[in-house]
C-alpha positions in Angstrom: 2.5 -49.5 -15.1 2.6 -50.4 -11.2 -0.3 -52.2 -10.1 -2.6 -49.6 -7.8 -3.8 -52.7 -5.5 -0.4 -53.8 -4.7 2.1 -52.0 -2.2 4.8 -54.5 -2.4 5.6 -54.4 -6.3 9.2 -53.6 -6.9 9.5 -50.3 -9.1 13.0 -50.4 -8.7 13.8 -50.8 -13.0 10.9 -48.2 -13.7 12.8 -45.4 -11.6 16.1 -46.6 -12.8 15.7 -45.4 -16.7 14.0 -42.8 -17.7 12.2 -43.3 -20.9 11.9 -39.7 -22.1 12.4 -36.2 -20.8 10.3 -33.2 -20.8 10.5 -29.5 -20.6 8.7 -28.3 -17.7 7.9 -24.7 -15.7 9.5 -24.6 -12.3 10.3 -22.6 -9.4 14.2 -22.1 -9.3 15.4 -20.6 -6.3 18.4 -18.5 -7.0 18.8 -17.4 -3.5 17.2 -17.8 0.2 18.8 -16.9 3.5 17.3 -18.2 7.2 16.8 -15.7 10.6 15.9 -16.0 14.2 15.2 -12.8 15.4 14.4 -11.7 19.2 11.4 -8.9 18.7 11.9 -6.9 21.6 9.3 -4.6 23.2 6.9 -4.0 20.7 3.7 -2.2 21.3 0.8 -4.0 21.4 -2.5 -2.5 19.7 -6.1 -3.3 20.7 -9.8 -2.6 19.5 -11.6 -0.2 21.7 -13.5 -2.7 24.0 -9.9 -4.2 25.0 -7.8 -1.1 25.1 -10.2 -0.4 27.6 -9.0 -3.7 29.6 -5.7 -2.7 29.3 -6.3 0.7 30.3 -7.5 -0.8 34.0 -4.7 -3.6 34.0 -2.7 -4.3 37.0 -0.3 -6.4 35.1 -0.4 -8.8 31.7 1.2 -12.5 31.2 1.6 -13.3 27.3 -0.1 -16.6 26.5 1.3 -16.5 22.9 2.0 -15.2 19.8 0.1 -16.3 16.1 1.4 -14.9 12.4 -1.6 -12.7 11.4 -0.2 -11.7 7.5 2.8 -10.7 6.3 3.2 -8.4 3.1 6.1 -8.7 1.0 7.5 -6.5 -1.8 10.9 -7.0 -4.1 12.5 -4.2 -5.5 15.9 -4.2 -7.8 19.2 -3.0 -6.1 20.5 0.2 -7.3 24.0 -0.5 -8.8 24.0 -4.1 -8.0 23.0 -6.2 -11.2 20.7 -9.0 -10.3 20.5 -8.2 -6.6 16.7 -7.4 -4.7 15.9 -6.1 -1.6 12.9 -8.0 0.0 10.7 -6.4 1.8 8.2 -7.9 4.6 6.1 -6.5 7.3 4.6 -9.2 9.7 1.6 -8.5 12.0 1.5 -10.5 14.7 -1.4 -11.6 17.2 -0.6 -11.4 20.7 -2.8 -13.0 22.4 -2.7 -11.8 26.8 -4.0 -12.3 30.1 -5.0 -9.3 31.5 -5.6 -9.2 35.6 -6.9 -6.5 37.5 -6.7 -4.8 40.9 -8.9 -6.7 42.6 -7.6 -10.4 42.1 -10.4 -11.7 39.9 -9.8 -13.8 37.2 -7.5 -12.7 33.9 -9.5 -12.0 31.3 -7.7 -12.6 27.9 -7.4 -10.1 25.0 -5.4 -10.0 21.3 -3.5 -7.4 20.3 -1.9 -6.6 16.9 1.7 -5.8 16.9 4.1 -4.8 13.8 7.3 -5.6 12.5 9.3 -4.6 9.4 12.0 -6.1 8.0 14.9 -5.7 5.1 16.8 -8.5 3.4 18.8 -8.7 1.0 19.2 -11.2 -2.0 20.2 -12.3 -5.5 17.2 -13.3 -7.6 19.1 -13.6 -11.3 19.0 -11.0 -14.1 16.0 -11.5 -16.8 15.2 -9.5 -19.6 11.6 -10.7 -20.1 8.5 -9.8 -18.8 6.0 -12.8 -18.1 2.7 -12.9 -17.8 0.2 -15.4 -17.4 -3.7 -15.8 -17.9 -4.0 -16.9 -14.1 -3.6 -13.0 -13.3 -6.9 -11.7 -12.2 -5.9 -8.3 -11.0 -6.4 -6.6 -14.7 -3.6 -4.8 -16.4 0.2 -5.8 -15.0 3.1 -3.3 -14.8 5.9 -4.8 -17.2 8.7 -4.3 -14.7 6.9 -5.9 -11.8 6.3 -8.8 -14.4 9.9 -8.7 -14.8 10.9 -9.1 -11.3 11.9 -12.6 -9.0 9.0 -13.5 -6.9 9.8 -13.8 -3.0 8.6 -16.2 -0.4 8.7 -15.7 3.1 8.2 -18.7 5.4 7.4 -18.1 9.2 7.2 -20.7 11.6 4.8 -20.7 14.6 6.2 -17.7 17.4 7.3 -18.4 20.3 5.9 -16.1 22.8 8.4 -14.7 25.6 7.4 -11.9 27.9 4.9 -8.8 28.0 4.8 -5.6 30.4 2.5 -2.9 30.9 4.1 0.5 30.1 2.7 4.2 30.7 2.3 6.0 27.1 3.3 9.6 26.8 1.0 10.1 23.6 -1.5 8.7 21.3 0.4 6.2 18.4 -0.1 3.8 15.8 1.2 1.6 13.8 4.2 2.4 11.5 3.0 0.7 8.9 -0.7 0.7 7.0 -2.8 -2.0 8.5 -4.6 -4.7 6.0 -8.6 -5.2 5.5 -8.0 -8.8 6.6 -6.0 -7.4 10.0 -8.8 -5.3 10.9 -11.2 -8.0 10.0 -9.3 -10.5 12.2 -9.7 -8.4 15.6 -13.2 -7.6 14.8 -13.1 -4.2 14.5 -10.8 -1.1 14.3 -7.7 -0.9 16.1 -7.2 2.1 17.8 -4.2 4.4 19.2 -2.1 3.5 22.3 -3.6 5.3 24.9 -2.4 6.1 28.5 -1.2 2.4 28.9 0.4 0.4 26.6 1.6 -3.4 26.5 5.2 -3.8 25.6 5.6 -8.0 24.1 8.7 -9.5 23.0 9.0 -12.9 20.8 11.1 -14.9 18.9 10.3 -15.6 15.4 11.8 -18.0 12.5 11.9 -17.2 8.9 13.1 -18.4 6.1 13.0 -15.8 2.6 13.2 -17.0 -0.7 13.5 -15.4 -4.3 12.4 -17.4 -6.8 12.2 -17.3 -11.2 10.3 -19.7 -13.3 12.4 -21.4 -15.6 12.1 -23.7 -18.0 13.8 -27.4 -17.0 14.4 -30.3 -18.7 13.6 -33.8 -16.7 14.0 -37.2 -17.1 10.4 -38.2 -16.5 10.3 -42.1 -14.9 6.5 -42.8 -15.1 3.1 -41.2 -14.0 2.6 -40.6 -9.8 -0.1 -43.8 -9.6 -0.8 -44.3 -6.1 0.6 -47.6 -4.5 -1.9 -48.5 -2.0 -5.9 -48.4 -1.5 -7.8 -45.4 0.3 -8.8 -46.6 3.8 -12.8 -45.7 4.0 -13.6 -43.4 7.0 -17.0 -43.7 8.9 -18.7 -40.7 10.9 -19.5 -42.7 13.6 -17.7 -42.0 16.7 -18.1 -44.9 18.2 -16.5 -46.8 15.3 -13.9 -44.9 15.4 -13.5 -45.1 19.8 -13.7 -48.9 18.6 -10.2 -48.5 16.6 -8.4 -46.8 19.7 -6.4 -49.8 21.8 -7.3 -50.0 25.6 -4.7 -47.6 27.4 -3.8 -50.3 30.1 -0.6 -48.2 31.3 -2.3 -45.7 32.6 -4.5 -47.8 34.6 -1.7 -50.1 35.9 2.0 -48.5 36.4 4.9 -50.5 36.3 6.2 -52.7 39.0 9.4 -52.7 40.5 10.6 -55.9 38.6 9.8 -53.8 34.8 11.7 -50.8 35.9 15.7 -50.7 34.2 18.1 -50.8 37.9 20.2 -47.9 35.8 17.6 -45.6 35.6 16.8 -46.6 39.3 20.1 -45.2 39.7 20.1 -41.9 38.4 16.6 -41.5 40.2 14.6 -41.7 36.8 11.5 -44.2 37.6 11.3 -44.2 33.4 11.4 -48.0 31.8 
């Protein structure tokens, strides 16, 4: 067994036989696929109070975007043996400066907007239904219990450009609109009225489908920690005490420390 209290020991023969194997539970990934997708021009929708902003808006500026939820179903292929079409709808903040006619100050606002997509994938054929006693939601229908399970990873958006656009009627939403959405923005969100904000980001995902299987592993030895916890204190000042003295930004570099070749390409960087 490593010792706990000493970084340095070599481990190199513990991780180099195993000494027995076990069966184990794991999540195989049969399939996954990656996407950068351009969201262009999708409508913005606001709570009363800040639809009311909008509605006075001389022009917006997008400050950026943040991953609210994102809902994801799996359902089989027709006629195509072990294939699944995943589907996801992400709701997206979008968060805006709003300025007016008179020059004042913006005054910033969150929007919800909506976007649906279809991929699709191959999750494996199984002929068994699992269940487990972590399910809390009561009674489970056997084919869903049958089916791969899907993750959907999205990175942080990257927020691009908004507009202000006239609205010819009243609309919502495409798609039903979560407890924990509504809950988010604090309240309701209500139709597009007269004007509407147009936003357009980019967004990163990467989908998964997934089966637990059963594995067999060589198992090496137990995960022991090979160093000591460092103790934390709630003082601040112990901790200021711990940052070094930032002595660069008090005194920039003389001519002598500067590299003559980045004096050359006009870079003053050492």
């Amino acid at each position: 067994m490593p010792d706990i209290l000493n970084p340095n020991q070599n481990n190199s023969d513990s991780n180099q036989n195993a000494e027995q194997s076990f069966c184990i539970d794991a999540d195989r990934v049969y399939d996954s696929c990656g996407d950068k997708d351009c969201l262009s021009e999708m409508r913005v929708f606001f709570t009363e109070a800040d639809q009311a902003v909008i509605n006075s808006a001389a022009s917006v500026r997008i400050r950026e975007a943040n991953i609210i939820n994102t809902v994801v179903n799996v359902e089989p292929v027709t006629y195509h043996c072990g294939f699944y079409s995943v589907d996801m709808t992400f709701y997206f903040e979008i968060v805006l400066d709003v300025y007016s006619n008179g020059g004042s100050a913006p005054t910033t606002v969150s929007g919800l907007s909506v976007f649906a997509k279809r991929v699709i994938l191959y999750g494996g054929s199984g002929n068994v239904a699992v269940f487990s006693s972590d399910e809390t939601s009561g009674c489970v229908d056997p084919d869903d219990a049958n089916l791969p399970t899907a993750k959907v990873q999205v990175a942080q958006p990257m927020a691009l450009t908004a507009c202000l656009t006239e609205c010819c009627s009243p609309c919502m939403p495409s798609a039903a609109i979560p407890d924990c959405v509504t809950e988010y923005f604090g309240g309701a969100i209500v139709p597009s009225q007269a004007r509407s904000v147009l936003a357009t980001i980019g967004v990163f995902t990467i989908v998964q489908l997934k089966r637990t299987v059963q594995m067999l592993i060589p198992a090496f030895d137990f995960c022991v920690p090979d160093k000591e916890c460092v103790t934390s204190t709630d003082n601040p000042c112990d901790m200021f005490s711990k940052v070094d003295f930032p002595v660069e930004q008090f005194f920039p570099p003389n001519l002598a420390d500067i590299d003559p070749e980045n004096l050359e390409t006009g870079c003053g960087c050492g």
